[in-house]
Each structure stands twice: as structure tokens, then as C-alpha cells.
N, CA, C and O of each residue as an XYZ file, in Angstrom:
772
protein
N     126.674    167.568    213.657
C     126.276    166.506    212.759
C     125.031    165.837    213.331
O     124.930    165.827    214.558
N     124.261    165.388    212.740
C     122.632    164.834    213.215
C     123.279    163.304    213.488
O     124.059    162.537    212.922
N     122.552    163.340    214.577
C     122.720    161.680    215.307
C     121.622    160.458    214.294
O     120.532    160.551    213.730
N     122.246    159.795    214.411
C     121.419    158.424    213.778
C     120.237    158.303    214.609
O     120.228    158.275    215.840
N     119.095    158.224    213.714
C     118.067    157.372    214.741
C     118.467    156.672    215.188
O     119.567    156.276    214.801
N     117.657    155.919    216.578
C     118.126    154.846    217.217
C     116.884    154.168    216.876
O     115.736    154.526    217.139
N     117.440    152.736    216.010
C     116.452    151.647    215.509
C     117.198    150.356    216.289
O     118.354    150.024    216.030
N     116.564    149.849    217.038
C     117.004    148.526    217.765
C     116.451    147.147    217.451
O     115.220    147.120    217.440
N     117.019    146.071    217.210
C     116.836    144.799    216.859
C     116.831    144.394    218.511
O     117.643    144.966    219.239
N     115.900    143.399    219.080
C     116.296    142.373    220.685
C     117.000    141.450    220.080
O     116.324    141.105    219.111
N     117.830    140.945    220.101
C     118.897    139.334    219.875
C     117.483    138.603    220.599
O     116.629    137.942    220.009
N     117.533    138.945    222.042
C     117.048    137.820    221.909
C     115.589    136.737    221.888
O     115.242    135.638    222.321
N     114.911    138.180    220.861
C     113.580    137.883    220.782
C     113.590    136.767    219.504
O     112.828    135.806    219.403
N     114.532    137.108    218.671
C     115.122    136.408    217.472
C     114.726    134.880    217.707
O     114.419    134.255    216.692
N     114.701    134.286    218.781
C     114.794    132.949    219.200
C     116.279    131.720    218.490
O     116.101    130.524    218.259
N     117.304    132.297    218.334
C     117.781    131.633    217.396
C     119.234    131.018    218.360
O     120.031    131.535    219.143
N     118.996    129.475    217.712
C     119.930    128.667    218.314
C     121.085    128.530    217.801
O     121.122    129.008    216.667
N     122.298    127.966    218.233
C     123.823    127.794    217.007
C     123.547    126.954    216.009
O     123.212    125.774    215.899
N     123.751    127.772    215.377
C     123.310    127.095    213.730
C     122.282    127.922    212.634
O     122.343    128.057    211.412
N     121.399    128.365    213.566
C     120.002    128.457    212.874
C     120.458    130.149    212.359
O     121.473    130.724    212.753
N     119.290    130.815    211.263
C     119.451    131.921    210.835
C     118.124    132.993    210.807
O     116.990    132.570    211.032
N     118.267    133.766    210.646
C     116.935    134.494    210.057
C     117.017    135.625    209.405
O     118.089    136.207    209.565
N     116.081    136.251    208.573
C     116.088    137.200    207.846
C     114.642    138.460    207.853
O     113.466    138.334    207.514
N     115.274    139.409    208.300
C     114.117    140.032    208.717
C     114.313    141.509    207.516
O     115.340    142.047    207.102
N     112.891    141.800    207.244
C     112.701    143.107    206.519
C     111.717    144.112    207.062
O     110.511    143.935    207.232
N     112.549    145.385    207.349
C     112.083    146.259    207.881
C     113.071    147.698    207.425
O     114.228    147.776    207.010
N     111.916    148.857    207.750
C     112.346    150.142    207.290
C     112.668    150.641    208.382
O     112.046    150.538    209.440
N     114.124    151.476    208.097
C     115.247    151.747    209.234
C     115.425    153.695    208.561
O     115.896    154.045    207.479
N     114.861    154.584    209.668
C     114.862    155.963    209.642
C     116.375    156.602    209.740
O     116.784    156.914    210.858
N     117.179    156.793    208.637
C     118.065    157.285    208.442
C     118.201    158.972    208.408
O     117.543    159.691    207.656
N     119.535    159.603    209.718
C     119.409    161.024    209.717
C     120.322    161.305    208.614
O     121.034    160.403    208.173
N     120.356    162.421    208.160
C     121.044    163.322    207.143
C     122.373    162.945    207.312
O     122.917    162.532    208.337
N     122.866    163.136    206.150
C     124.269    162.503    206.395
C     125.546    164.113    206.221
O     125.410    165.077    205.466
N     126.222    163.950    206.820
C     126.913    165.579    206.673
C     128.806    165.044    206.409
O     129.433    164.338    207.197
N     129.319    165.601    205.176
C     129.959    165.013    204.263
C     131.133    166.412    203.977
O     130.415    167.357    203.651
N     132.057    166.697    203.979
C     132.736    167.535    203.460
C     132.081    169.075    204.147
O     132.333    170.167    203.637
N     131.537    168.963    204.919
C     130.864    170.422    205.254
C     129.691    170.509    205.031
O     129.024    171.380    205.590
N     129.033    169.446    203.980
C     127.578    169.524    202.917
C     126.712    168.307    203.680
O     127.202    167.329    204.244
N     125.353    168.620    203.549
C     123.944    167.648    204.322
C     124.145    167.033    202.885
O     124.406    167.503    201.777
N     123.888    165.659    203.437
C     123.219    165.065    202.325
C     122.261    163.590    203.156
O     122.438    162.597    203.862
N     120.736    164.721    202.116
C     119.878    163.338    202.403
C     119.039    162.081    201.557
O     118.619    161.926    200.410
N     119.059    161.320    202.776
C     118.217    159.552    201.488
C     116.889    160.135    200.976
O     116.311    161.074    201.523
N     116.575    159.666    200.173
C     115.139    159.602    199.680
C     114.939    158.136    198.946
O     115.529    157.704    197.956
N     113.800    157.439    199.842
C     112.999    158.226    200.952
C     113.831    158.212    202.255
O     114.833    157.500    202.321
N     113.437    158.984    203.295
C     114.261    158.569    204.449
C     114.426    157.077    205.469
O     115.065    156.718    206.458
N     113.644    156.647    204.735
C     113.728    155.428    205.363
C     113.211    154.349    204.657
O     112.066    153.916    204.527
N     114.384    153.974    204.190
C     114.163    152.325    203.065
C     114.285    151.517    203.993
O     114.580    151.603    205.185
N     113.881    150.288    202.936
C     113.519    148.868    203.337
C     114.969    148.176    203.119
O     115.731    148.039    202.162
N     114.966    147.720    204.830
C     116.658    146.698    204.620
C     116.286    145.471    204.626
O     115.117    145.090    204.660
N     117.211    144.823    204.596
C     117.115    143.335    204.900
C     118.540    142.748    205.663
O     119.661    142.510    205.214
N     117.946    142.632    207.036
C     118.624    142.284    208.028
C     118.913    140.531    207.811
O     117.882    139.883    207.628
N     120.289    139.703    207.819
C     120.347    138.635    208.051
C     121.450    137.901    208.793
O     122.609    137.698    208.431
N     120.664    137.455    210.215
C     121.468    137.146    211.089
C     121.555    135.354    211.215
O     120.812    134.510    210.712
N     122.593    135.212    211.962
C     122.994    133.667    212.227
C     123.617    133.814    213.286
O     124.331    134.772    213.582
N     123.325    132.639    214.076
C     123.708    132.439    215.042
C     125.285    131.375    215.267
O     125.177    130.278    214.718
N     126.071    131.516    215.686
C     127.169    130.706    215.594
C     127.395    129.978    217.322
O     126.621    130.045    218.277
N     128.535    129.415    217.237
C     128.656    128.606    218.701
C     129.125    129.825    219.614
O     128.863    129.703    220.811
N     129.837    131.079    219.176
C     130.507    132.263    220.120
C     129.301    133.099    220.211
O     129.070    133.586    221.318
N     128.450    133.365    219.201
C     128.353    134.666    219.125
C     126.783    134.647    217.695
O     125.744    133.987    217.689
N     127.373    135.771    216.606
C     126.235    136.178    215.940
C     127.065    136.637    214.894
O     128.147    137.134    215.207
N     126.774    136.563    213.814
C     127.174    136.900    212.510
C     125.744    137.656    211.616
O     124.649    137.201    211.286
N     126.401    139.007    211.446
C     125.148    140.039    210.724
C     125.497    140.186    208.981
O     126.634    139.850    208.652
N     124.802    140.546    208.172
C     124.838    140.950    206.861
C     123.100    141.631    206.877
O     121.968    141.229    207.146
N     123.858    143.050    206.345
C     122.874    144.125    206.127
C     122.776    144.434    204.778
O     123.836    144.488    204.154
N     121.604    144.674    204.115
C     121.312    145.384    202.759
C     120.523    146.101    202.089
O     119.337    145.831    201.899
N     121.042    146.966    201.722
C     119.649    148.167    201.497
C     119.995    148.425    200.225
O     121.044    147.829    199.980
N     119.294    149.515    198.570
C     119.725    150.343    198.515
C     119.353    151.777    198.722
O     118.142    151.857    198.928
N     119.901    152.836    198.741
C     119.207    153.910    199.108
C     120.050    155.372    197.864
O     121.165    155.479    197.354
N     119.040    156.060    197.838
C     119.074    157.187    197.114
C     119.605    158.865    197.904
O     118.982    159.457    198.786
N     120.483    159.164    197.462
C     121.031    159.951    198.378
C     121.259    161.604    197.823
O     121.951    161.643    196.806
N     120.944    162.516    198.161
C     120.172    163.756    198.060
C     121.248    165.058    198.334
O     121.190    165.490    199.486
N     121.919    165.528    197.710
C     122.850    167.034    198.052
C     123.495    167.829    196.910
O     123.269    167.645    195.713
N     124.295    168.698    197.415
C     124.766    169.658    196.853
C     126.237    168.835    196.185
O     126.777    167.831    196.649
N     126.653    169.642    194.944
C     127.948    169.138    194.153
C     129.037    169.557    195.164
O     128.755    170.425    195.990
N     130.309    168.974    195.151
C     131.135    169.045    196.387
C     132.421    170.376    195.171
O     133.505    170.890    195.446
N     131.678    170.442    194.090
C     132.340    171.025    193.262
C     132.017    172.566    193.226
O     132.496    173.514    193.849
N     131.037    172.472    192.278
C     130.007    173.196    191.735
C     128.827    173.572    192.731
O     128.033    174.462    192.429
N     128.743    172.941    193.807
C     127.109    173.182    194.263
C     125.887    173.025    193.639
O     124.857    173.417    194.187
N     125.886    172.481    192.526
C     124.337    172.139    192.133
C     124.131    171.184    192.575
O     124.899    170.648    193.373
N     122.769    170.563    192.097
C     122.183    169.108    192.757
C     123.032    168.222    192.606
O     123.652    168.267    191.544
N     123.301    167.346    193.379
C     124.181    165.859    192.934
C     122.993    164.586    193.414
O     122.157    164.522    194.315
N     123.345    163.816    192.495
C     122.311    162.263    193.646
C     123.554    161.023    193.276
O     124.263    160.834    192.288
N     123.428    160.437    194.380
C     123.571    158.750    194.274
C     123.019    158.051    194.228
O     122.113    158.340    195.010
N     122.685    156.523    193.538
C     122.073    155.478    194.144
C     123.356    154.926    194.477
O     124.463    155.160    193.991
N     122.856    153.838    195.768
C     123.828    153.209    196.315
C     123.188    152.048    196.627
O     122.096    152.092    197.194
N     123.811    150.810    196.282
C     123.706    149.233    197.126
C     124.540    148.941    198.099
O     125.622    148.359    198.024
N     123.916    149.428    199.144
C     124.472    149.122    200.876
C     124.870    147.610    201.289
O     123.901    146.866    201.437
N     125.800    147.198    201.439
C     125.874    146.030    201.857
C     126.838    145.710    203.317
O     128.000    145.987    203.020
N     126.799    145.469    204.044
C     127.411    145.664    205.148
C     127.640    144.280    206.234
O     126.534    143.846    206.555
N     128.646    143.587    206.793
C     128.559    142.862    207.539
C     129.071    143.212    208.741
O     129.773    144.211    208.895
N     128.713    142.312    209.777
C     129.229    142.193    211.722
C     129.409    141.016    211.820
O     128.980    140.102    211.116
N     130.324    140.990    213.072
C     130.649    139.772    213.770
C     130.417    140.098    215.236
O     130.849    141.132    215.745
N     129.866    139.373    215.760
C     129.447    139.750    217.238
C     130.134    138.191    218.340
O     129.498    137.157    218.545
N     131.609    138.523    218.885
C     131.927    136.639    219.549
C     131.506    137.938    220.809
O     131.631    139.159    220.911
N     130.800    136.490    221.843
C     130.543    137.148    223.093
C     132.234    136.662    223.834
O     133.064    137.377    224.397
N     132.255    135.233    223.545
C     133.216    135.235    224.723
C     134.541    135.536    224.525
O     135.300    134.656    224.931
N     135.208    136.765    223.895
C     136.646    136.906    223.443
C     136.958    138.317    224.185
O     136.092    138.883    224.852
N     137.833    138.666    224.071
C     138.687    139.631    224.441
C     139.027    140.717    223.227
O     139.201    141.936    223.213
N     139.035    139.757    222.298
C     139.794    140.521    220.751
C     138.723    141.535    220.473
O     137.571    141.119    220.348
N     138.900    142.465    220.393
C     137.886    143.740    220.060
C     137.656    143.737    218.048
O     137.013    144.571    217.411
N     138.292    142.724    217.571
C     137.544    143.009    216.543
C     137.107    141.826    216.562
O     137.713    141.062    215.810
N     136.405    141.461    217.056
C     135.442    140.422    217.278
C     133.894    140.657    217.677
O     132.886    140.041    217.333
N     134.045    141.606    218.400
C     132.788    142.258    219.363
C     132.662    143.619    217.942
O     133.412    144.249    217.197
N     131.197    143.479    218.246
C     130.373    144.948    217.201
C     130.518    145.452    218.090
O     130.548    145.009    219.238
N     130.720    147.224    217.433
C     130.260    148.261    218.245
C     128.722    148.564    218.327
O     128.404    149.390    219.183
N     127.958    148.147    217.744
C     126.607    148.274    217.449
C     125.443    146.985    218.606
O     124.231    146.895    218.801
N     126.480    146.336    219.025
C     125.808    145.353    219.544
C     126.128    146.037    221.184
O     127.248    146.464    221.467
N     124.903    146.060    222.233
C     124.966    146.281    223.844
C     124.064    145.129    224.178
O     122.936    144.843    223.777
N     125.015    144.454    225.164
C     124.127    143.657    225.459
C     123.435    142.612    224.469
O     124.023    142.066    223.535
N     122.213    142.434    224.784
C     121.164    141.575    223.050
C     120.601    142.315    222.264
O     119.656    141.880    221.605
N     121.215    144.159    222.078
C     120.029    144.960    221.256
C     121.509    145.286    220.510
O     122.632    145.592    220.911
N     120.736    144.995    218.908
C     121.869    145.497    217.748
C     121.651    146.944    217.256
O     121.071    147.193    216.199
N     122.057    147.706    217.933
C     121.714    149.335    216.909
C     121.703    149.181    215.492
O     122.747    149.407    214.880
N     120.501    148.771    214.776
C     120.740    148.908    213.309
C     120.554    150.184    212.588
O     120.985    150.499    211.479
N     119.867    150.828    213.380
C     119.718    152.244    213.010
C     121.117    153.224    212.694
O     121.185    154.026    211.762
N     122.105    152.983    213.606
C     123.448    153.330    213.845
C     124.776    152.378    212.897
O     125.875    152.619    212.398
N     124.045    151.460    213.018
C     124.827    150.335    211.896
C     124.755    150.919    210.326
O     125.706    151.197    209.596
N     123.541    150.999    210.085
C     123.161    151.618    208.274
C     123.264    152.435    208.149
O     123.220    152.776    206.967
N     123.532    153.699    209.341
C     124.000    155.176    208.866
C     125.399    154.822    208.555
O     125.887    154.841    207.425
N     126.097    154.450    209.810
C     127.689    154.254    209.304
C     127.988    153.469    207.975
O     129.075    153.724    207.455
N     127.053    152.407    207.254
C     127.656    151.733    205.854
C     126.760    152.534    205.135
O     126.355    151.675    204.350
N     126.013    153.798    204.758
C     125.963    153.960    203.818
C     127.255    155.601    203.701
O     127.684    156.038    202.632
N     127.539    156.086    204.865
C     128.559    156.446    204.904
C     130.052    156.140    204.580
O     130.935    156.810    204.046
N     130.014    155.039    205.032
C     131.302    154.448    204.052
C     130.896    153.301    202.291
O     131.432    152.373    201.685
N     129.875    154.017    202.182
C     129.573    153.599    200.708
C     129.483    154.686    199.847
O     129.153    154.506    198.675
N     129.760    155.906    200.327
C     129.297    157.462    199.822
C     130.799    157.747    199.372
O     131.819    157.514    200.022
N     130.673    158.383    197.930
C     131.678    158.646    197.317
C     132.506    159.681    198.259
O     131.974    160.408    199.097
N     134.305    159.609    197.898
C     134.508    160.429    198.647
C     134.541    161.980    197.882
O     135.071    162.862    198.557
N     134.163    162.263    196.909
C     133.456    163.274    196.279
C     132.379    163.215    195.460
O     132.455    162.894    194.274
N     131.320    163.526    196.060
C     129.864    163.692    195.524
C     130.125    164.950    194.711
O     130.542    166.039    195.104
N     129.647    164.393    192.986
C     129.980    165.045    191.860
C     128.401    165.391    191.526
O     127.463    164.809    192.069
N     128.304    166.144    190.817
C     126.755    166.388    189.715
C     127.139    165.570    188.893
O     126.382    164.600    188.854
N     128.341    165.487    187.911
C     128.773    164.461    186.944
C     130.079    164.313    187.227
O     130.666    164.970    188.087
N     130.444    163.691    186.718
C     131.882    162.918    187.088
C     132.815    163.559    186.306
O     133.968    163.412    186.712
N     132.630    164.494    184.911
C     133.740    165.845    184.625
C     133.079    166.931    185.274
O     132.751    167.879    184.561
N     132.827    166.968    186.468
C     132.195    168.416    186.858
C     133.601    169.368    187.329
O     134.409    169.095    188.218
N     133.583    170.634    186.358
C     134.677    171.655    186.206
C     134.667    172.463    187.552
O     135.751    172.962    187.853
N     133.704    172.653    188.338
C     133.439    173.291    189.317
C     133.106    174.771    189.334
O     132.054    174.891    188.705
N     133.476    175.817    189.718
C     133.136    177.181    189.863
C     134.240    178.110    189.346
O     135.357    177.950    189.837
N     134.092    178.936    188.542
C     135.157    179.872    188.070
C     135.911    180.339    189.541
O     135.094    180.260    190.458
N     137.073    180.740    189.935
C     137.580    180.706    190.573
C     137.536    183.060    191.032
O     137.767    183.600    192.114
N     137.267    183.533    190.073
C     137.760    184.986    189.691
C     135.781    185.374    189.814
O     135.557    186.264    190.635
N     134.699    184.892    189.219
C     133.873    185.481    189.533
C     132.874    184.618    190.124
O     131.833    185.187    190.454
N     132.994    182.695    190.446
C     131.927    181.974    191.075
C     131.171    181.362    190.390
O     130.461    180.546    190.977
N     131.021    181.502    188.917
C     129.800    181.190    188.246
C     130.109    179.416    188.056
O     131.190    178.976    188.444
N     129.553    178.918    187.724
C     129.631    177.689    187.198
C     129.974    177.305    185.823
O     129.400    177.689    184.804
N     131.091    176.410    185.918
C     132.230    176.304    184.677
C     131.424    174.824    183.713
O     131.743    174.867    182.525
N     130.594    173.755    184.033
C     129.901    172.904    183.453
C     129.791    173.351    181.932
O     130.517    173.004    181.001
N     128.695    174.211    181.916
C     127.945    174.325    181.223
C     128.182    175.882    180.500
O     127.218    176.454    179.991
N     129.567    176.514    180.504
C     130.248    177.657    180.303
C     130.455    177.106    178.967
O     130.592    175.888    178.845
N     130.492    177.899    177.929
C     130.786    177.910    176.650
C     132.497    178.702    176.891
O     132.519    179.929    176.986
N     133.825    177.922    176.971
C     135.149    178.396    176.967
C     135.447    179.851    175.954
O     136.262    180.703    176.308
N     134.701    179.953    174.752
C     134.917    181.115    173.627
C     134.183    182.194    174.346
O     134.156    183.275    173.757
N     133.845    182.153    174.997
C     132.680    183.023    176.016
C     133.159    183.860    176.956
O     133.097    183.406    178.099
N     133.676    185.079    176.824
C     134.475    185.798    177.917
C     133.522    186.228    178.678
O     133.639    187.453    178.722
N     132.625    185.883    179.313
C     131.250    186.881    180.187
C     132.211    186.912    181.553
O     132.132    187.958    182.198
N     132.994    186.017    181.999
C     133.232    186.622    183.251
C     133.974    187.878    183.493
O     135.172    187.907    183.212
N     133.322    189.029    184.038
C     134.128    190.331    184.149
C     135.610    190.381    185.006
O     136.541    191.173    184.860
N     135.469    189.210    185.977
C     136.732    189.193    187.019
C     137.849    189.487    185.974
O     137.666    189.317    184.769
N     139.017    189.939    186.507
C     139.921    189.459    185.754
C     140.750    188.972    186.845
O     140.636    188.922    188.069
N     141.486    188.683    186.119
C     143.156    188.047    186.926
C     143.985    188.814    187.581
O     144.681    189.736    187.154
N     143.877    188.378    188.676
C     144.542    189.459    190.268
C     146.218    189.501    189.400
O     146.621    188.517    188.779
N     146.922    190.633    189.496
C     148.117    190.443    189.415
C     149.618    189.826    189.939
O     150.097    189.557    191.041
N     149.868    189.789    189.189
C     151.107    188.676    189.781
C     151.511    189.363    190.683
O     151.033    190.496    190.732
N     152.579    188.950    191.790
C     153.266    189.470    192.487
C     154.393    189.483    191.930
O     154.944    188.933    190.977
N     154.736    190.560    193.072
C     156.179    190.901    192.140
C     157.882    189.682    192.383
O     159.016    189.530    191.930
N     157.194    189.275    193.126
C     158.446    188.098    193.018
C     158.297    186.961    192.000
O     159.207    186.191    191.694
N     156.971    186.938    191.479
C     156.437    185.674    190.134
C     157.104    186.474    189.029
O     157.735    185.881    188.154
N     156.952    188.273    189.033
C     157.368    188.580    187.893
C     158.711    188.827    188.092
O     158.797    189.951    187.599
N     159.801    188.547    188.473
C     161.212    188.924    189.064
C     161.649    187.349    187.541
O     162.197    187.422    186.441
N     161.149    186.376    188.187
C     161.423    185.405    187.814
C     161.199    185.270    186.194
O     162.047    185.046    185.331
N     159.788    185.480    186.056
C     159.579    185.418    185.148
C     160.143    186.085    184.014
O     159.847    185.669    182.894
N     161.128    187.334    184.182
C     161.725    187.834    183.716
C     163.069    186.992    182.886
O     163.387    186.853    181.705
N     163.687    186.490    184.337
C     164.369    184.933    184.337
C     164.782    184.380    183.393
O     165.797    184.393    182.696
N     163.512    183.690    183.469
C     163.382    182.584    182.776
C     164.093    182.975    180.523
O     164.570    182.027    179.900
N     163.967    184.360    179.855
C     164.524    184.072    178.672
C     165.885    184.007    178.730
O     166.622    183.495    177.887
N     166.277    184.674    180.007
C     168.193    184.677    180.153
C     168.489    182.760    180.250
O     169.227    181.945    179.697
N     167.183    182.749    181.520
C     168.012    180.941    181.349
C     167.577    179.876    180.256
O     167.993    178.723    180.142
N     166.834    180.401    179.640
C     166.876    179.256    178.569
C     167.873    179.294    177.619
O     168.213    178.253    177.057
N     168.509    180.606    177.304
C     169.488    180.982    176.291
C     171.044    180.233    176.742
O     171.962    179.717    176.104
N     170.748    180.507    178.276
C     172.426    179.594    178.600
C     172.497    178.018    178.596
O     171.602    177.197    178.791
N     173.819    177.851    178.317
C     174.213    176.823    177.990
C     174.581    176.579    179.373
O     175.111    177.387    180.135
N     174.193    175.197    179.656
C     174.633    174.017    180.691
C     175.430    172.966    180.198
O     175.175    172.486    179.094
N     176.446    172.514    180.943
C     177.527    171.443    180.688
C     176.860    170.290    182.118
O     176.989    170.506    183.323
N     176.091    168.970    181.393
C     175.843    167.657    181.874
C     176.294    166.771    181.795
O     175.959    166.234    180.738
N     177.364    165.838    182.699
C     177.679    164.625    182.029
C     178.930    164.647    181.099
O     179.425    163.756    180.408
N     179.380    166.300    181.355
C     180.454    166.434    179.971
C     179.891    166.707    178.754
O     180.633    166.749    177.773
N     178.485    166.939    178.610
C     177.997    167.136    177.167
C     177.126    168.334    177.342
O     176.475    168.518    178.370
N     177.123    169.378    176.034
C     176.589    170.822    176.269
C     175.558    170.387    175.610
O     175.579    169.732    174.568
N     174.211    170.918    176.493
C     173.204    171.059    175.821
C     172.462    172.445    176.295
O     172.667    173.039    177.353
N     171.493    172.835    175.183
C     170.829    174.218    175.393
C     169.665    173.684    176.260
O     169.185    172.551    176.282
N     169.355    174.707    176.919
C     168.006    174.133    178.093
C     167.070    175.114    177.262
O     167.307    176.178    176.691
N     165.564    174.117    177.459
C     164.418    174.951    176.552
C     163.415    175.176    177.653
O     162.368    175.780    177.421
């Protein structure tokens, strides 16, 4: 899987006291994102976020936002798929605690990996199946072709249908003896269909 650029914020060039805030805009180089087995990339590769931090009495409070356009194959079908997506993402950074969900993983020290921060939220903003369309039928199963845009009255696929095995057809045999018998439920006969 391709590593995130590494895009770093200094804390503490920020100059920022408890209380105070700031908001910074800058373009953050996002690597390919790899999803179900499939690349998928932003276009462009590197949008414009908007970083906004505050400073608190512990620590640092983040909110990230981008949106970004996202580039791959159908998780179905394999043709083109795209997303747009509105990234929105927050952190909490307490220095002086123990509680680990308190502390970012993105934060070392005074440098915030934002580069590593916006790969992971637009990753968890990414459908968990990237469709071409949202009824996408996927791939005939017998010869591969693509079922979308298949006219159903249309027999072109030559595959045919692997044969049953012989224990599907044992049964299937079955099945007119047992619908014909009668079952007693409850004390009451009914025919099973």
C-alpha cells in the first residue's frame, strides 16, 4: 500500500496561546489510496485544506476540511467509478493525560502529520463499495462481460451453465414427492407447496 506523504504542521510556530485559534490554508499531497484490492486516486492530487486549530488549557483541538475527487475502478464491474467527497475530520491533542484517547496519533512532539491525518479521513469517508452507479449489476458470472448495460432479451453470452452436481440433482428430484405429502402440524393437515 503507498505511504502517505509526510506533510508536517510545527505547533509551535503557530504562536498560539489558551484560548486563541487559527486557520491555515494549504495544499496537502495525498498518496493513492488502495481499497478492496483496487488504487484509487484524488484528482488533483493535492487539494486545498483548511486546517483549524485552537489552543485549549491541556492541549490542542484540530478540525480538518477538504473536498476531494477520487479516481478508480468499479468494485463491481471494473469500469471507471469517481467520488466527490467533503472531508471533514477532527483531533484532540491533551498533553498532560494518560488516557490515550486524548492524545492524536498524528501529533509527535509539536509537529501534526497532516499529511497522514487527511489520508486516513478521506479513507474513512470512502464508500465501503465504490460503485460506477449505485444499481451497478456487475460482471456476468459464466463469460465476464459487463451486465450494466446488457440488454436481458439478449442471449450473446456463449458460456453456459456448468452443470449441477449430482447431489443438487438427487434432491431436486425430491422435491415433487415432497410437496405431494401431507404433513400433520399442530394437529392440523396441511399440503406443503
Amino acid at each position: 500500500m503507498p505511504r502517505a506523504p509526510e506533510t508536517v504542521v510545527d505547533l509551535s510556530r503557530l504562536n498560539l496561546h489558551p484560548g486563541a485559534g487559527k486557520r491555515i490554508e494549504l495544499p496537502i499531497e495525498l498518496a493513492p489510496f488502495e481499497l478492496g484490492g483496487q488504487t484509487y486516486v484524488a484528482d488533483p492530487s493535492a487539494p486545498q485544506m483548511r486546517l483549524e486549530a485552537s489552543r485549549h488549557s491541556s492541549g490542542f483541538a484540530f478540525k480538518l476540511n477538504f473536498e476531494i475527487h477520487i479516481e478508480g475502478p468499479c468494485m463491481r464491474c471494473l469500469e471507471h467509478a469517481t467520488h466527490d467527497l467533503d472531508v471533514e475530520a477532527r483531533e484532540v491533542d491533551a498533553r498532560d493525560t494518560e488516557d490515550a484517547e486524548l492524545r492524536s496519533p498524528y501529533i509527535d512532539e509539536d509537529e501534526l502529520d497532516i499529511g497522514r491525518w487527511a489520508h486516513d479521513a478521506v479513507m474513512l469517508a470512502l464508500p465501503t463499495q465504490v460503485l460506477c452507479r449505485p444499481d451497478c449489476l456487475g460482471l456476468c458470472p459464466f463469460c465476464g462481460e459487463p451486465l450494466n448495460d446488457a440488454d436481458p432479451a439478449d442471449a450473446t453470452c456463449s458460456a453456459t451453465r456448468p452443470p449441477r452436481a449430482p447431489s443438487s440433482q438427487r434432491c431436486a428430484s425430491l422435491k415433487p414427492a415432497l410437496t405431494k405429502r401431507r404433513s400433520t402440524r399442530f394437529g392440523t393437515n396441511y399440503l406443503r407447496s
